[in-house]
MARFI-562720 format. One record per residue (C-alpha): residue in three letters; x, y, z. Coordinates in steps of 0.2 Angstrom, whole numbers, padded with zeros to 4 digits, always signed. Layout:
BEGIN
ALAXYZ
...
//
This chain:
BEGIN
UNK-0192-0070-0034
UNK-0183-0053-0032
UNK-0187-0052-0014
UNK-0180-0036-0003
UNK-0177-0041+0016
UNK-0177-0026+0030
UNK-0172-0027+0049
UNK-0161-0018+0058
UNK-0152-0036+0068
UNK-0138-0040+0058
UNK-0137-0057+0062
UNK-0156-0061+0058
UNK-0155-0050+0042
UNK-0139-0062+0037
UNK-0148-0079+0042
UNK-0163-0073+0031
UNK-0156-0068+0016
UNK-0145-0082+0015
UNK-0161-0094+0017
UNK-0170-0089+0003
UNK-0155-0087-0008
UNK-0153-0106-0004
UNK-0173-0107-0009
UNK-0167-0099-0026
UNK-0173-0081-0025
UNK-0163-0065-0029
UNK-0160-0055-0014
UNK-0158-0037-0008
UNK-0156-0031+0011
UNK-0157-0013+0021
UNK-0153-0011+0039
UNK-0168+0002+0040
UNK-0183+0010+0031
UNK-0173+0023+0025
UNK-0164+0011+0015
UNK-0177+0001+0013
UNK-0186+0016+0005
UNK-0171+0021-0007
UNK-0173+0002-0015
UNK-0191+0001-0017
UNK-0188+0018-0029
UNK-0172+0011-0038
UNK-0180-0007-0040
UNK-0197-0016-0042
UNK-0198-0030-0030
UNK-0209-0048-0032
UNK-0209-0047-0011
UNK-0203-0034+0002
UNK-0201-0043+0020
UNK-0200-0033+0035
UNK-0199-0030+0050
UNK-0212-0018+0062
UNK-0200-0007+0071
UNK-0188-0001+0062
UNK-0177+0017+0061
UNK-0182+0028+0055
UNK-0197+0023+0043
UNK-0207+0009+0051
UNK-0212-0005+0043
UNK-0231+0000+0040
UNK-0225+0014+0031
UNK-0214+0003+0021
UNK-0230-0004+0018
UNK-0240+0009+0013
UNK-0229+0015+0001
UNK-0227+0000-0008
UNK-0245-0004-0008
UNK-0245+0015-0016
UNK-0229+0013-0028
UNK-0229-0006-0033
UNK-0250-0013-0027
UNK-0242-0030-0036
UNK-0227-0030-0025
UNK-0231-0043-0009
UNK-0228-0037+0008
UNK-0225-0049+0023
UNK-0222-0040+0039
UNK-0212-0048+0052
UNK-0217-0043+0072
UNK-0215-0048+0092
UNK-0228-0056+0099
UNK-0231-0039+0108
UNK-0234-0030+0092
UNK-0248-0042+0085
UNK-0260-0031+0084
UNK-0248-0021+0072
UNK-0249-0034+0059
UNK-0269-0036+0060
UNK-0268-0018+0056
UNK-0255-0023+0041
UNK-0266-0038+0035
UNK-0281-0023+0033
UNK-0269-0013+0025
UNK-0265-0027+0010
UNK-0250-0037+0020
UNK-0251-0053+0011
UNK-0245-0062+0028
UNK-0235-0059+0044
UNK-0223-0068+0053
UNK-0222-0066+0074
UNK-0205-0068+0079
UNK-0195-0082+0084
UNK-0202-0091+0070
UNK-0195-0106+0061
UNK-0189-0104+0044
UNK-0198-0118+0036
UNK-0214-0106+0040
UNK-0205-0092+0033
UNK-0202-0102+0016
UNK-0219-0110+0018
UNK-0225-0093+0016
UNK-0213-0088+0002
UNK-0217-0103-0007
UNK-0235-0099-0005
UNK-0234-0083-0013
UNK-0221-0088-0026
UNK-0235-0100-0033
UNK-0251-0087-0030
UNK-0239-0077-0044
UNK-0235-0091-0056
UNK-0253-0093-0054
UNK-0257-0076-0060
UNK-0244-0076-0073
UNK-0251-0093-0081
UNK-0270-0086-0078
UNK-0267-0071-0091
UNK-0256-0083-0102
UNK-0269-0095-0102
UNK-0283-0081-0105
UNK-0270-0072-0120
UNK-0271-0090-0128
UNK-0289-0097-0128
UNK-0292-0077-0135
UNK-0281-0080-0149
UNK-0288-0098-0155
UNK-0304-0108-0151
UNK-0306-0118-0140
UNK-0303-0136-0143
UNK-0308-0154-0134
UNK-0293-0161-0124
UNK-0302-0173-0114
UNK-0294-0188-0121
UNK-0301-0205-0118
UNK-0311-0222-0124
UNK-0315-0229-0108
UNK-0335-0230-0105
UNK-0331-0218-0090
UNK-0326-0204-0101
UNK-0338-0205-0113
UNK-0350-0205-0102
UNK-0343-0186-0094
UNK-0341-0182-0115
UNK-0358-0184-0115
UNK-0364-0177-0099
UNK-0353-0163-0106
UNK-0362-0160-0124
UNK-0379-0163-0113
UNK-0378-0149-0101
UNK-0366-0136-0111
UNK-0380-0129-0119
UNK-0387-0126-0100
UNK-0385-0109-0091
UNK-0386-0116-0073
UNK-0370-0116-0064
UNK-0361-0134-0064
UNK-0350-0142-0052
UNK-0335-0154-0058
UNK-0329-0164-0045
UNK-0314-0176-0046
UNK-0298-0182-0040
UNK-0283-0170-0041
UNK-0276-0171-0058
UNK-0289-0177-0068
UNK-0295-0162-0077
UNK-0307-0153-0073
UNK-0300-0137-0079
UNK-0301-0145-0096
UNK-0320-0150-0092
UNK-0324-0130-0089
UNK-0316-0127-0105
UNK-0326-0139-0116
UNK-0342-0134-0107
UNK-0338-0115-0110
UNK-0333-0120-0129
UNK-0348-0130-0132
UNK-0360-0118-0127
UNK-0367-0103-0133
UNK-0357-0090-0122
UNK-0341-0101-0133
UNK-0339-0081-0141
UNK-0338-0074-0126
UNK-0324-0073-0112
UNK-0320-0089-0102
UNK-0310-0083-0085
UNK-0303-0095-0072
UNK-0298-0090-0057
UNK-0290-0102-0044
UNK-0298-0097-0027
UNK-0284-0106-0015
UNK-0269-0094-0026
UNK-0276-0078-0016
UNK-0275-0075+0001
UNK-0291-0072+0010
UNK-0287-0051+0010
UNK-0287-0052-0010
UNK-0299-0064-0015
UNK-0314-0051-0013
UNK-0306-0038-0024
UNK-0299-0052-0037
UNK-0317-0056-0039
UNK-0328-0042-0037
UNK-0315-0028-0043
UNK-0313-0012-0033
UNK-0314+0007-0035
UNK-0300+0019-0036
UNK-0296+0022-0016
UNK-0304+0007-0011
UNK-0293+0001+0000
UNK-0273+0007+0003
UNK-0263+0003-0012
UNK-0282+0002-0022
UNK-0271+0019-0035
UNK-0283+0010-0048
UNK-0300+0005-0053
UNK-0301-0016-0054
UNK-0316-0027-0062
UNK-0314-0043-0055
UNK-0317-0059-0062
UNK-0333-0056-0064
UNK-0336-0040-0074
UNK-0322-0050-0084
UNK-0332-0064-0088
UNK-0347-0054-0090
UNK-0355-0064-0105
UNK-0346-0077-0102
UNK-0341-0092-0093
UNK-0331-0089-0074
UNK-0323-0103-0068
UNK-0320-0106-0051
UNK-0308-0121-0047
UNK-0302-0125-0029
UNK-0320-0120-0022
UNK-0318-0125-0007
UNK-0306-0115+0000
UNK-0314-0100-0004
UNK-0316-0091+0015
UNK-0334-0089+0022
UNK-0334-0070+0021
UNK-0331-0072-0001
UNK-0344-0087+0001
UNK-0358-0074+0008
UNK-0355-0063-0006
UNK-0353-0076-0020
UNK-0369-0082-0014
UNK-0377-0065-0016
UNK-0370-0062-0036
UNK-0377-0080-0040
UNK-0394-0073-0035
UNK-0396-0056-0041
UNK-0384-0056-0055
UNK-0375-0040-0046
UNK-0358-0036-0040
UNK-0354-0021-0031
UNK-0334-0018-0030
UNK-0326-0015-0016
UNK-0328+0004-0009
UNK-0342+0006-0018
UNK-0363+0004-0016
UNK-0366+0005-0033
UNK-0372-0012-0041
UNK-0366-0018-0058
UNK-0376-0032-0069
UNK-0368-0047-0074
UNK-0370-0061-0084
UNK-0358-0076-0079
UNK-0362-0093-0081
UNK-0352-0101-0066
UNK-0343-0119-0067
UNK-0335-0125-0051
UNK-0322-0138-0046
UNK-0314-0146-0031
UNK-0305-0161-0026
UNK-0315-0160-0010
UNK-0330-0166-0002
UNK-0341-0150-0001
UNK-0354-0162+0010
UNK-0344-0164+0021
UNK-0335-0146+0022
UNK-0355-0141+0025
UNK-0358-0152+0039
UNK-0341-0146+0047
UNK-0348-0126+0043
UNK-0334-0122+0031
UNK-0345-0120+0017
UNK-0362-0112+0015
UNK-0375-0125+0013
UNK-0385-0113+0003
UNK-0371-0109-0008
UNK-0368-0127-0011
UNK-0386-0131-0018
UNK-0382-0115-0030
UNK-0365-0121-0039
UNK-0372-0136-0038
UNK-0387-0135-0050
UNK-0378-0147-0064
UNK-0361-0160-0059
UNK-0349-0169-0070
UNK-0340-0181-0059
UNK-0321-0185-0066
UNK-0314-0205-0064
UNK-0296-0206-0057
UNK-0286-0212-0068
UNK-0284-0229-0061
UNK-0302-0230-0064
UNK-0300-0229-0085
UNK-0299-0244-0093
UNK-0290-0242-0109
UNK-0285-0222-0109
UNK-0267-0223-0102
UNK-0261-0230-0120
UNK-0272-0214-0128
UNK-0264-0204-0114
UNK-0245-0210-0115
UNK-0246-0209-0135
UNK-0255-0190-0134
UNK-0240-0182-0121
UNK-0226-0190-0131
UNK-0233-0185-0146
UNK-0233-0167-0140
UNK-0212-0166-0137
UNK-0211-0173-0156
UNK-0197-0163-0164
UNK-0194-0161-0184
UNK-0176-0167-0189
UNK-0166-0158-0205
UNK-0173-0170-0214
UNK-0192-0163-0211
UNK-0195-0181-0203
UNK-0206-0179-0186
UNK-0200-0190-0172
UNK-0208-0194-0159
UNK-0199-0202-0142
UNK-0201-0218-0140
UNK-0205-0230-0124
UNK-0196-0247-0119
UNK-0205-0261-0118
UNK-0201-0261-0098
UNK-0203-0242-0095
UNK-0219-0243-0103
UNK-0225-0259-0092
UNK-0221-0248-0076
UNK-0231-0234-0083
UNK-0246-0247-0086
UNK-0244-0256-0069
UNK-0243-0239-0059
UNK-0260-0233-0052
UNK-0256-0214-0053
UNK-0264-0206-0036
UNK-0259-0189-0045
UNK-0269-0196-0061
UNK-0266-0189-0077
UNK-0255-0173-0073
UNK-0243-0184-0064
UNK-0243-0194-0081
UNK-0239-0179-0088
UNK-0224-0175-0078
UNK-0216-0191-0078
UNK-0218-0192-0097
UNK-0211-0174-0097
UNK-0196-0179-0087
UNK-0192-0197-0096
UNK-0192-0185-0111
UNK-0178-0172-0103
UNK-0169-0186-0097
UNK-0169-0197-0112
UNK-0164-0184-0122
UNK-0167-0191-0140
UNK-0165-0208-0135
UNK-0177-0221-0131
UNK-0185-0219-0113
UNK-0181-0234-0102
UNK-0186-0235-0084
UNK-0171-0226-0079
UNK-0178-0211-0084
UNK-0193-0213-0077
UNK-0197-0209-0057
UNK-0191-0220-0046
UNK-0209-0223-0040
UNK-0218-0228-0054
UNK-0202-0238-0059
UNK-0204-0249-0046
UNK-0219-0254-0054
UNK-0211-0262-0067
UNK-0217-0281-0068
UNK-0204-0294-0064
UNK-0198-0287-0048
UNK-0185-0276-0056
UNK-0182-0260-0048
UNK-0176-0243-0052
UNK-0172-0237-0036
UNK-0180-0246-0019
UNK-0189-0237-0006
UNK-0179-0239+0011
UNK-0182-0254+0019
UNK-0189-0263+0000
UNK-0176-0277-0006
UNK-0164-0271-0021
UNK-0160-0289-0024
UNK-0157-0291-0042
UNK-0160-0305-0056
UNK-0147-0318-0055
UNK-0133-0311-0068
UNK-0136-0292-0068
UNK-0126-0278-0066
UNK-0134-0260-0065
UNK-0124-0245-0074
UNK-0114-0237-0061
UNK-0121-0222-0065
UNK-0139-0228-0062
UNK-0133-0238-0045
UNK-0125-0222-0039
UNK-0143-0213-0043
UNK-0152-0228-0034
UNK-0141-0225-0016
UNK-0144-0207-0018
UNK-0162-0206-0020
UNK-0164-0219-0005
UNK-0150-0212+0005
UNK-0162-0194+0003
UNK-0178-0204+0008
UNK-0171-0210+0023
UNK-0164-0193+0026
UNK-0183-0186+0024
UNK-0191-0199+0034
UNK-0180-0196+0049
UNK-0185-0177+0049
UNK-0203-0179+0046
UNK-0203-0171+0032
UNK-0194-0155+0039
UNK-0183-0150+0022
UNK-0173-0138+0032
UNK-0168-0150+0044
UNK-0166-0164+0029
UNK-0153-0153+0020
UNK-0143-0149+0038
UNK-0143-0167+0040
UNK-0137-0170+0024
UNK-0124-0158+0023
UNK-0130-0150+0007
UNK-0139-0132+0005
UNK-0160-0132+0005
UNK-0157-0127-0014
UNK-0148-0145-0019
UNK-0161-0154-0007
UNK-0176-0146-0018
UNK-0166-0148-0034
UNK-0163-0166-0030
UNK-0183-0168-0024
UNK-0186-0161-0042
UNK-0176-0171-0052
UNK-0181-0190-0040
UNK-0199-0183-0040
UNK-0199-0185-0023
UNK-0213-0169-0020
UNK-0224-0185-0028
UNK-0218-0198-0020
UNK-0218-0192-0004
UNK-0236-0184-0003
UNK-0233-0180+0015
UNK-0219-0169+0014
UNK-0219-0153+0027
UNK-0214-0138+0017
//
């Protein structure tokens, strides 16, 4: 992200910026408002972080004129303990977070990270919306195992249903695409279908992402907004992550779901809509209701209809389907005209069938995609698959052993140096991880290598999967 950094300490103003270039973001520094003023006209920035007191133009002023100038810009607001009630007053104001100083930089980067990913999420959301507006929809659910033909049929059973559904399942295992073919294979298939994903917003946005708001709304509101809602209106509205919606949005998600009205924020006038609603969570909403997180009445409404997803580990027979159908889609046409397909080893494809998948099929998906990049045109082996699922391979080989797993190999062999230098690295970084607890910051200091090639190395080792636990 472009991301513009403003506090009058030097030294803190240096430690930050030099941080999240580390992360990978582009970044611009004033010592004061003033400065910080004269940037925000010159440039449109992704994030402005800031500090409360500052010369000459504050930091809530900075943020009010960037909710005013750039309402997509985010705004984290950095403050003393003794000025918390300052950043309350931001949060009102449309602050996507604050920070209350000392604070560790992992939480700073958490943040960071967090709204880096609300954007991508956006970004994809109107891709995704520009796509399915241009061509029909189409079935993607692929699978032979009696487990998904029975959610094939539940789906073709209740599509033609205007009751609001809940899809439940392990993460990675579809759901989005079950909203999809229950929005194509229903009457409203004509009409929009508009996902939203309710743990991408902070708890100050969600209200306005989904019910729109009038001009003046709110500070930084220079523009009448639908919402989701009024988006979908005719349509289908697709909620994933449900369960993280916050209890306030809850309330008034109950209230559209029983009169069929919005009201937009700043305004009492009431707007009809006509949405069916399809749901998801990885979660168990029981249990969220017993614990007061959810509304119980709210539950019993999205929960009217459910389609439960297997895990993947659970479908007997898909993975070949599954394999064949992500390979298939990096097939490339040589000069020839001849379509060609990457091909598995017989070894690399024994791990892939012997590994359970907790991520399920979009971790099948991005192991195959990076076997592919890594294989270039040539045949994918197991080096070129993560080190996790590698060491699934039958016959004890391993790619790369976790610490502490033996690494003795098969009388006779002799790994590539290449690969046996990838194999102590990728250890030698697990062992690094582990002794931080999966502090990054503290990993790459211990190290000796900037936070940038610790995350670039977690990328290309899949460590982010295999490692579930990390801190961020």
């Amino acid at each position: 992200m472009n991301i513009l950094v403003v506090d009058d300490d030097p030294e803190l103003r240096q430690s930050l910026a030099e941080v999240l270039k580390d992360a990978g973001h582009e970044i611009t520094v004033a010592a004061d408002g003033r400065a910080a003023m004269a940037e925000l006209a010159a440039t449109t920035f992704d994030t402005v972080l800031s500090d409360v007191q500052l010369p000459g133009v504050d930091g809530l002023t900075l943020l009010r004129t960037v909710r005013q100038q750039a309402p997509l810009t985010d705004f984290i607001l950095m403050t003393a303990h003794a000025n918390l009630g300052d950043a309350i007053a931001a949060l009102k104001q449309g602050a996507a977070d604050y920070l209350t100083k000392p604070f560790d930089l992992d939480e700073l980067l958490h943040q960071i990270g967090r709204i880096d990913s609300a954007r991508s999420t956006r970004r994809e959301l109107t891709e995704a919306r520009r796509a399915l507006a241009l061509r029909p929809p189409v079935n993607r659910i692929i699978g032979r195992s009696a487990q998904m033909a029975k959610v094939q049929t539940r789906v073709e059973m209740i599509a033609h249903s205007d009751a609001a559904v809940l899809v439940t399942g392990e993460t990675g295992t579809g759901k989005e695409l079950v909203a999809q073919l229950l929005h194509a294979r229903s009457p409203r298939a004509g009409k929009p279908f508009v996902a939203v994903n309710c743990a991408a917003f902070p708890e100050t946005l969600i209200e306005a992402e989904l019910f729109g708001f009038e001009r003046g709304a709110f500070t930084g509101a220079v523009n009448k907004r639908e919402g989701r809602f009024r988006a979908a209106d005719g349509g289908t509205l697709f909620l994933d992550e449900i369960a993280e919606l916050p209890l306030s949005a809850q309330a008034k998600l109950l209230r559209v779901l029983q009169d069929g009205i919005v009201e937009p924020l700043g305004t009492d006038t009431a707007v009809n809509v006509d949405v069916r609603l399809i749901s998801a969570t990885h979660r168990n909403l029981r249990e969220h209701v017993a614990k007061g997180s959810f509304r119980e009445d709210l539950y019993y409404r999205i929960n009217v209809l459910d389609v439960t997803l297997p895990p993947l580990r659970d479908r007997e027979g898909d993975l070949p389907l599954l394999i064949a159908f992500f390979l298939d889609g990096f097939a490339e046409t040589d000069a020839q005209g001849v379509r060609r397909t990457p091909t598995l080893s017989s070894d690399a494809y024994a791990a892939l069938s012997a590994y359970a998948f907790p991520g399920n099929v979009r971790e099948l998906d991005h192991a195959i995609e990076r076997a592919v990049v890594l294989a270039g045109r040539g045949e994918i082996t197991l080096d070129h698959l993560p080190a996790i699922i590698a060491e699934a391979a039958p016959g004890g080989r391993v790619a790369s052993p976790r610490p502490g797993a033996s690494s003795i190999e098969p009388e006779g062999f002799v790994m590539p140096l290449v690969a046996a230098a990838h194999q102590f690295e990728e250890a030698h970084l697990r062992r690094a991880i582990a002794a931080t607890g999966g502090k990054r910051v503290k990993a790459a200091e211990l190290l000796g290598i900037s936070r940038k090639s610790l995350w670039e190395k977690m990328r290309t080792y899949d460590l982010e999967a295999a490692v579930p636990k990390l801190q961020a």
